[in-house]
Residue, then its C-alpha position, 0 to 999 in steps of 0.5 A: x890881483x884882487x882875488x882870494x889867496x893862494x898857494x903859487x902852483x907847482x910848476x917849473x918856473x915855481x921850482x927853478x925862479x930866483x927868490x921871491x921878494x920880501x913883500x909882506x901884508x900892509x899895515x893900514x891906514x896908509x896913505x900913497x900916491x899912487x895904489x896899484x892893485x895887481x903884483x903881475x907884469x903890468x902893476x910891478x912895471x908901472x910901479x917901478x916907473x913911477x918909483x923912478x920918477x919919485x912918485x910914493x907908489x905901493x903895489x897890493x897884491x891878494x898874493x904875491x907877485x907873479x902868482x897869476x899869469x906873469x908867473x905861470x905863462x910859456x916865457x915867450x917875449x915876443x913882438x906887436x900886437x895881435x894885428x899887423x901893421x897896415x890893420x893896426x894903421x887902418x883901425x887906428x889911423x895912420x899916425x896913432x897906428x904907426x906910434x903903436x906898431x913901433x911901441x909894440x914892436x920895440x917892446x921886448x927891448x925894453x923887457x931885455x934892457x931892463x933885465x940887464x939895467x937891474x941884472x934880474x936873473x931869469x934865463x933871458x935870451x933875446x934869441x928871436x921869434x918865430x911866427x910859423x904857419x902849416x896851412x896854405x892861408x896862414x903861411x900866405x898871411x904871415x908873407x903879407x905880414x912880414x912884407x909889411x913888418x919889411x917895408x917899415x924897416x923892421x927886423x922881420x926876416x921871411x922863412x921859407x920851407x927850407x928855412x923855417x924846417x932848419x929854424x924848427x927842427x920840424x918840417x911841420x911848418x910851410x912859413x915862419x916869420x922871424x922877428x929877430x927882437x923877441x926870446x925868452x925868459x923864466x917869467x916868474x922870475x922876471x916878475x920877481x925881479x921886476x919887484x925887487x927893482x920896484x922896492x930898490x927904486x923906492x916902491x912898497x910892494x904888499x903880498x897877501x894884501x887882497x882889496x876889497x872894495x874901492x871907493x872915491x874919497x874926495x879928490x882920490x881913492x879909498x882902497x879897502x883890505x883886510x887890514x884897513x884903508x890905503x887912500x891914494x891919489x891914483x889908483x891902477x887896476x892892474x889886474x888882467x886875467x883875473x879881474x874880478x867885480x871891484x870895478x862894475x864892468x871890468x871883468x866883463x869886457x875880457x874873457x878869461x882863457x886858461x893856457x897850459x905848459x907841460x915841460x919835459x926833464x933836461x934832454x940829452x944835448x943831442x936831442x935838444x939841438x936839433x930842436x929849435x937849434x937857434x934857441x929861437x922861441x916858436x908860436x904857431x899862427x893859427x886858429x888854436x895857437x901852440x907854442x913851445x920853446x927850450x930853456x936853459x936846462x934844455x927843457x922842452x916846454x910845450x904851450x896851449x890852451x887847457x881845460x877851464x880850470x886849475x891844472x897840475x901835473x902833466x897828465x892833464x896836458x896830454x894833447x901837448x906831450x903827444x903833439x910834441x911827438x908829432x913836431x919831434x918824432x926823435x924825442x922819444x918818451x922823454x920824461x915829462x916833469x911839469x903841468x900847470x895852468x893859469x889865466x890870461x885876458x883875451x879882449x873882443x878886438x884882440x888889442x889890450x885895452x887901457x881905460x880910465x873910467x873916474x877921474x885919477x882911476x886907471x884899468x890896463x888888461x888884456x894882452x891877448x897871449x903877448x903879457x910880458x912884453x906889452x904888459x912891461x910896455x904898458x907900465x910905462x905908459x901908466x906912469x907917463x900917464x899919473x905923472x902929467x901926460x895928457x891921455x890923446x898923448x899916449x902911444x895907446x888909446x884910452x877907451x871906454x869899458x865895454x861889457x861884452x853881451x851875454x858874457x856868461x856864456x864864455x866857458x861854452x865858447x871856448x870849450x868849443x874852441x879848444x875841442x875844434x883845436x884838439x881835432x885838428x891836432x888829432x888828425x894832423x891839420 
């Protein structure tokens, strides 16, 4: 990422992750192929791709990998994209549609299969996820949606209101939708395996290394840091939620969205496995999503939007402790040990956005709440991209950047979001 340096938040996954890689500040001058600006899902996948294609790549990180949003989101591997098929096939035609739904929909297999190809140890479980509706309109929806998830061939599997209560351990919920390849993981550590991986394959992974300025230098790129020039053939803005001003345009075309997790001590093994008894992860389809999931340890981490700044602690996530209380009213006043929060990328059209806005200069944002699967998925993509795929044949689109109009005022609308979403828990909606 390209922002100033910080200290990783206290937060569960800060407590609980395997070691963090060895990645100190790089020594400039520095000369690779490819210079991938971010240490999140998306620039640690594409440099580990492109290390296994023998490609000189080194990561710049301001500070060290998985400190935004990789490291601090709910853990949630889940399926597709925000839109289901038949509107993925409309916006985008029929054959780049169904390469896109397919890419989507299998991108948590590859999130699973490279945890166990470099054993990364980070509390994966590929137990499903459940996409769970409590009004009329959302569960008449996401029956259309598994319908046609269904008539693709694909592992999606109807719950009706017996079944998603016994799926839930809640009888919140008139329909879920199971979709049997998502689960979970700790996402700091997943990220901090990813950079292991990525240094094993070859890549030089820099922490503390924030970039300062970009420039063309010839047929390539300077990349300035504090510590000198890196120039590069290629350069990837791997940067997400915390994209800033390097490239004109680029923090405009997103809207930064802080989303919140509380999580709970270890509770008692009876308790735990009358929650979510199958292990599966659970997110809710409606206008201000929740989602929640156990951990290894049976935890309970609750997820949601939070206030629009840096949040520790969970006294600052009061609405999810207390919602937790109204899915699960045998939980009691369980111990809640953990607050924190952090910023992801949501896009106008909700689709991520891959841009190529100079000649060998890549920008990838905008996961809109589906970062680790998508962003490890869009990895690949990247480094099919740098080594000789033409950009009409990728699985994605390559776009134009587009600033959104009036973009300032974005903190006003999503205030107003979440307000409208803490009212319609607080009433029981």
């Amino acid at each position: 990422m390209t922002g100033s340096k910080s200290r990783l938040p206290r937060s569960l996954y800060a407590e609980t992750a395997r070691e963090r890689a060895d990645t100190g500040p790089v020594v400039a001058p520095k000369r690779v192929d490819v210079a991938v600006i971010g240490g999140g899902f998306t620039g640690l996948s594409t440099a580990l791709h492109l290390a296994q294609r023998g490609v000189d790549v080194a990561v710049l990180e301001a500070n060290e990998p998985g400190w935004g949003a990789s490291g601090r989101n709910g853990g949630q591997v889940n399926s597709g994209l925000k839109y289901e098929p038949d509107q993925i096939e409309s916006d985008f035609g029929a054959e780049r549609g169904r390469r896109m739904v397919a890419f989507s929909g299998d991108a948590p297999n590859l999130v699973f299969d490279l945890i166990r190809t470099h054993q990364i140890r980070c509390e994966a479980n590929q137990s499903g996820t459940i996409r769970a509706a409590f009004t009329r309109g959302s569960a008449d929806y996401l029956r259309r949606a598994t319908e046609g998830w269904q008539r693709r061939g694909l592992p999606v599997e109807g719950l009706d209101r017996d079944a998603v209560v016994g799926a839930s351990g809640t009888d919140r919920y008139q329909f879920g939708a199971l979709d049997r390849r998502g689960g979970s993981v700790n996402p700091l550590g997943y990220a901090r395996g990813l950079a292991d991986a990525a240094i094993k394959a070859g890549a030089v992974i820099h922490g503390q290394t924030k970039v300062t300025a970009l420039s063309r230098q010839g047929d390539g790129w300077s990349v300035s840091t504090p510590n000198g020039i890196v120039t590069a053939d290629w350069v990837v803005l791997a940067t997400n939620g915390y994209t800033d001003d390097l490239w004109p345009g680029l923090r405009q075309s997103i809207v930064p969205v802080y989303s919140g997790i509380v999580a709970t001590e270890p509770l008692p093994a009876a308790i735990a496995d009358r929650i979510l008894p199958h292990r599966s992860v659970l997110y809710e389809h409606e206008s201000v999503t929740v989602y929640f999931r156990l951990d290894a340890q049976n935890r309970l981490l609750m997820g949601g939007r939070s206030r629009l700044r840096n949040l520790e602690g969970p006294d600052g996530f009061r609405d999810l402790t207390a919602y937790a209380k109204r899915l699960y009213p045998f939980i009691g006043d369980p111990a809640w040990s953990h607050g924190w929060n952090g910023q992801l990328a949501i896009t106008p059209d909700h689709y991520p956005h891959l841009h190529e806005p100079a000649p060998h200069l890549i920008a990838c944002l905008g996961y809109n709440g589906r970062g680790i699967a998508m962003a490890t998925a869009m990895g690949g993509e990247i480094a099919r991209r740098v080594t000789g795929t033409a950009a009409a044949d990728l699985t994605m689109p390559v776009t134009p950047i587009k600033p959104m109009r009036l973009h300032a005022l974005w903190p006003v609308a999503v205030k107003a979001r979440i307000a409208y979403g803490r009212a319609r828990m607080a009433i029981g909606l």
